[in-house]
C-alpha positions as CSV (number, residue, x, y, z in Angstrom):
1,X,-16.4,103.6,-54.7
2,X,-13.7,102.2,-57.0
3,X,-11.9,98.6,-55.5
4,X,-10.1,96.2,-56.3
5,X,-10.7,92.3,-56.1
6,X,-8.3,89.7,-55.2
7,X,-8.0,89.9,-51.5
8,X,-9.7,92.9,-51.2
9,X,-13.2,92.2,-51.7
10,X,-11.8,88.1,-51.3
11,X,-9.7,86.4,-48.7
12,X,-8.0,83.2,-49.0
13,X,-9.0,82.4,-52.4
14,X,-12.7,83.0,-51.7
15,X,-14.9,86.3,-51.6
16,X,-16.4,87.1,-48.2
17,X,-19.4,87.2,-47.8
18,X,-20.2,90.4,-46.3
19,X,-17.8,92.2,-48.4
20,X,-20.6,90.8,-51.4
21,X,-23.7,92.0,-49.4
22,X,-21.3,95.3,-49.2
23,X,-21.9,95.9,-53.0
24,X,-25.6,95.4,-52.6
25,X,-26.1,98.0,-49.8
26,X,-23.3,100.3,-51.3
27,X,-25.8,100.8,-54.4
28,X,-29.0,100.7,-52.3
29,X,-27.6,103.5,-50.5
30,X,-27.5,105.7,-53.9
31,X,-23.6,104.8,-54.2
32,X,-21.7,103.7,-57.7
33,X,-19.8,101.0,-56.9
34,X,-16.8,99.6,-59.7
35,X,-14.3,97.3,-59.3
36,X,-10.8,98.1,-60.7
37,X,-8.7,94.8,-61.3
38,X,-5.9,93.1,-62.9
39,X,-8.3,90.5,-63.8
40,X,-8.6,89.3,-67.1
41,X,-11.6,90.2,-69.6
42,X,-13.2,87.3,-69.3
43,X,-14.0,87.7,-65.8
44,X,-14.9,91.7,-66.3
45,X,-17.6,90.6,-68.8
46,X,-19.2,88.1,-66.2
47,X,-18.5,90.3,-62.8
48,X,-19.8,93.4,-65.1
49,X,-22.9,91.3,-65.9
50,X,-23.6,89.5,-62.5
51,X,-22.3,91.6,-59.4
52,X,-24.4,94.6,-58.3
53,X,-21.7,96.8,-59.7
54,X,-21.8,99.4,-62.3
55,X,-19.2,98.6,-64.5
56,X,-16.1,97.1,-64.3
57,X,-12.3,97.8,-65.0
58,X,-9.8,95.2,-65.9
59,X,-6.2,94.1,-67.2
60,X,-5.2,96.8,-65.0
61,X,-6.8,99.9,-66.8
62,X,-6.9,97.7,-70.0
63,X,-10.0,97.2,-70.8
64,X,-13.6,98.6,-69.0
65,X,-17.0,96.8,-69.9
66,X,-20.2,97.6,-68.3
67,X,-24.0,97.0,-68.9
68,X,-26.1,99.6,-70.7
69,X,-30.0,98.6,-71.0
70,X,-29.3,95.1,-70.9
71,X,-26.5,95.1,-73.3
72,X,-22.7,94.4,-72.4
73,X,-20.6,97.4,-73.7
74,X,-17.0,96.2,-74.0
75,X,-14.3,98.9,-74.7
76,X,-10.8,98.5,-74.9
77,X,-8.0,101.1,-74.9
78,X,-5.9,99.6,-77.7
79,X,-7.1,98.5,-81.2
80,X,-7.6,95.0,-82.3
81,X,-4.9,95.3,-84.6
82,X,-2.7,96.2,-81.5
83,X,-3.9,93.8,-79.2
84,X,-2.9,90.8,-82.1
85,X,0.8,92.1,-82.4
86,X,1.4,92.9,-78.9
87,X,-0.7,89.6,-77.7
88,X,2.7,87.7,-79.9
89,X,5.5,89.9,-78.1
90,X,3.7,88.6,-74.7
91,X,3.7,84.8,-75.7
92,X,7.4,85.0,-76.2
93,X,8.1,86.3,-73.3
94,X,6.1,84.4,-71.3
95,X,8.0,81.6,-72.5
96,X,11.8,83.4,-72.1
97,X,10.6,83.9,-68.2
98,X,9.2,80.6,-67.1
99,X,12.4,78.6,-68.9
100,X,14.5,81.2,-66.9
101,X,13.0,81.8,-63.7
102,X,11.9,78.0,-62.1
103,X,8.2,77.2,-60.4
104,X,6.7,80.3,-61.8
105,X,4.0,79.7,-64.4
106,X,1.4,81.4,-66.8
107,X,-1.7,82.7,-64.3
108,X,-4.5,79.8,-64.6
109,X,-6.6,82.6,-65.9
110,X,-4.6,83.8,-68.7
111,X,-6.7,82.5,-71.5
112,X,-9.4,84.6,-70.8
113,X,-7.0,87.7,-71.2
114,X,-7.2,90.4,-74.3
115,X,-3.6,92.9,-73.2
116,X,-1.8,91.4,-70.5
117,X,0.0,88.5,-69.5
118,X,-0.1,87.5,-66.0
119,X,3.2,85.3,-64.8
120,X,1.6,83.3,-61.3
121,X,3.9,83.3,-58.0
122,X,1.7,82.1,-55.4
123,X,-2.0,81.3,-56.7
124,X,-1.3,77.6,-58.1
125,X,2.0,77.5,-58.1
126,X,4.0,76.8,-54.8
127,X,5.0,80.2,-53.3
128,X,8.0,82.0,-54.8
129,X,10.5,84.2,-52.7
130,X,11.2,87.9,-53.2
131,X,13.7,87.1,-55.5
132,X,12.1,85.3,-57.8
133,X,9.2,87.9,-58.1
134,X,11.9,90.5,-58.2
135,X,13.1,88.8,-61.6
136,X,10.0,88.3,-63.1
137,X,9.7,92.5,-62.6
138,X,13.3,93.0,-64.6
139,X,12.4,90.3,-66.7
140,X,9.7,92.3,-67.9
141,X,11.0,95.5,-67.7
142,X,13.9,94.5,-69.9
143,X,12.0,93.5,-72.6
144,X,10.3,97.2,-72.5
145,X,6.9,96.5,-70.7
146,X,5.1,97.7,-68.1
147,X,4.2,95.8,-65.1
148,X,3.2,95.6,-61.8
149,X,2.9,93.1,-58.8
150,X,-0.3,91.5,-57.0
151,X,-0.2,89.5,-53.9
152,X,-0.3,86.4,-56.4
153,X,1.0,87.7,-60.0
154,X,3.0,90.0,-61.9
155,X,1.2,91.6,-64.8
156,X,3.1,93.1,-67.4
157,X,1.7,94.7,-71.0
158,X,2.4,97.0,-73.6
159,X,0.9,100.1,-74.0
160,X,0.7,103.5,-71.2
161,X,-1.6,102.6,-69.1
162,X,-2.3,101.8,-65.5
163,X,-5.4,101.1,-62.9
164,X,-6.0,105.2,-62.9
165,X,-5.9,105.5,-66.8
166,X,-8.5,102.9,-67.0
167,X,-10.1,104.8,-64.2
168,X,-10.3,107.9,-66.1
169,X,-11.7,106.3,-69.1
170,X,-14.3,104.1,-68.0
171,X,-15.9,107.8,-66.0
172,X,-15.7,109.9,-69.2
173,X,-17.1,106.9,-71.1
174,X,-19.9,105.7,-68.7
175,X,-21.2,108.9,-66.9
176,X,-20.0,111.9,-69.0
177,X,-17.7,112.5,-65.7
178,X,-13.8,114.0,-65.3
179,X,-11.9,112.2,-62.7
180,X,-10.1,115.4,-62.1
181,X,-13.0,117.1,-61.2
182,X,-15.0,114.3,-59.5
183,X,-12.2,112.7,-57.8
184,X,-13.3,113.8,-54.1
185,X,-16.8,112.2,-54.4
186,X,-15.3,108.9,-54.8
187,X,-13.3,106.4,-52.6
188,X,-10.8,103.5,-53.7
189,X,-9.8,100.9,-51.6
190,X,-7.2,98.0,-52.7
191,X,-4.1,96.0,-51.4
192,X,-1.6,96.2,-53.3
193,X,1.2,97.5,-55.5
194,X,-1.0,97.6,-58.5
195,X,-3.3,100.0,-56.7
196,X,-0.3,102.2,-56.5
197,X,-1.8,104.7,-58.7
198,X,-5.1,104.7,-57.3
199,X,-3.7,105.3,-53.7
200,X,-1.5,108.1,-55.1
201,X,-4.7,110.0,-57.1
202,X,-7.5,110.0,-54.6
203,X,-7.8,111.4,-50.8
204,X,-9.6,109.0,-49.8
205,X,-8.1,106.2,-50.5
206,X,-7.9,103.1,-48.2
207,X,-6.0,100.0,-47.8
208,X,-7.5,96.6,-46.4
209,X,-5.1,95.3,-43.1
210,X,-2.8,93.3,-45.5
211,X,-1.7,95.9,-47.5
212,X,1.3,96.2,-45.0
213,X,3.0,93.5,-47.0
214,X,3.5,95.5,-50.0
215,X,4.0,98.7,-49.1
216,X,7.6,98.3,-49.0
217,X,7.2,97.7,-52.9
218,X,4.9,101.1,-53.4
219,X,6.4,104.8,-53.2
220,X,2.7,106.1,-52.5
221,X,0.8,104.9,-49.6
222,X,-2.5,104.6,-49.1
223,X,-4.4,108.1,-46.9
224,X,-5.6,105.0,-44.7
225,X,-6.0,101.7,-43.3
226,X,-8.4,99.2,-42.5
227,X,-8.4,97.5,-39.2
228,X,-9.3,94.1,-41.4
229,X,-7.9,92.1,-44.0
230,X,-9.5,91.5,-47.3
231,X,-13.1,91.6,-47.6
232,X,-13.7,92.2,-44.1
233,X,-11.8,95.6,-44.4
234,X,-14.0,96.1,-47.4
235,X,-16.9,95.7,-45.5
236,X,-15.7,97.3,-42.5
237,X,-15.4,100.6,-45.3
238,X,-18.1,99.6,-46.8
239,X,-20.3,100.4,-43.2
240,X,-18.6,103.6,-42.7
241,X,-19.4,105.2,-46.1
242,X,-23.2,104.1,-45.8
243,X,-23.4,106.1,-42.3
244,X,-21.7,108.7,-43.6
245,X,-24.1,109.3,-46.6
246,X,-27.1,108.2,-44.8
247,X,-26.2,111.2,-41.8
248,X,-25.2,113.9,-44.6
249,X,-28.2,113.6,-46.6
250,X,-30.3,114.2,-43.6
């Protein structure tokens, strides 16, 4: 199973509890479980080296570190030399959009960030209106980057890459796999318009209860919906895949 994080396998600010057992029992039961996040590095290398996961995509396709016989392998889909240059275009605009557009501010989490830069909207800030995240998309946009909208930031970056590229990689990398071919052994689940690509690529992909919000924001849909928001719609997944591979390998 691919997922995301933020209010997917959390709710409120906080990750649920039984969304955390989920991961255990998904990998007891024989399953690969990877979470696939706009999430800065920093918190890939500790989720990667600390959760019962087996690997770990970030900065929306960005990056993808996982353990290997007790050792952290970090890899990164631009050079060093690119992240540097592109890391000063992404200062500068940070700065252009929060003189321009008021109350937004730089995610608390950007420090720990190697591609991206995260503009906050509703984590620590006071909530922002539609408008204002609207801007902070066609501020982005103008100045030629990519981006894409959480329930609590907008991420924008340089470079071709999205949730599904990172996706791709981390597979070929890690387990010798092609998505392409493997696709229909794996789930994703997620809740919002970043996981637009990942809703678009797999059949079976599913959306926690909140994703309603957003999908006036996302041209593809996910093939389904969880009764629950959050982690308990993770969890609630998480039960119905176990039974499922539990009755089939019978």
């Amino acid at each position: 199973m691919f997922c995301d994080i933020d209010d997917t396998l959390t709710w409120e600010g906080h990750i649920v509890p039984e969304a955390f057992q989920a991961l255990f029992d998904l990998q007891r039961a024989g399953l690969r479980v990877v979470p696939v996040t706009g999430r800065p590095g920093g918190w890939v290398d500790h989720i990667a080296r600390m959760w019962p996961v087996d690997g770990v995509v970030g900065e929306n396709g960005g990056l993808w570190f996982y353990m290997d016989g007790g050792r952290m392998v970090r890899r990164f889909l631009q050079s060093a030399e690119e992240r540097r240059h592109d890391r000063q275009r992404l200062e500068a605009l940070g700065e252009q959009i929060l003189r321009e557009i008021p109350g937004t501010a730089l995610a608390s989490d950007q420090p720990y960030r190697d591609l991206d830069l995260a503009i906050d909207f509703c984590e620590d800030v006071p909530p922002l209106g539609e408008d204002a995240v609207d801007a902070i998309v066609a501020a982005f946009e103008a100045a030629g980057a990519r981006c894409k909208v959480s329930l609590i930031h907008v991420n924008g970056w340089y470079g071709d890459f999205d949730k599904l590229t990172g996706c791709r990689r981390f597979l070929a990398d890690r387990f010798d796999e092609d998505l392409d071919e493997v696709i229909g052994d794996y789930a994703f689940v997620g809740d919002s318009a970043n996981d637009e690509p990942m809703f678009a690529a797999f059949p079976v992909s599913v959306g926690v209860a909140n994703v309603v919000r957003l999908l006036p924001r996302m041209r593809r849909h996910p093939a389904f919906l969880a009764r629950n928001v959050g982690g308990h719609g993770f969890a609630e997944l998480a039960r119905i895949l176990i039974a499922h591979r539990a009755q089939t390998s019978r």
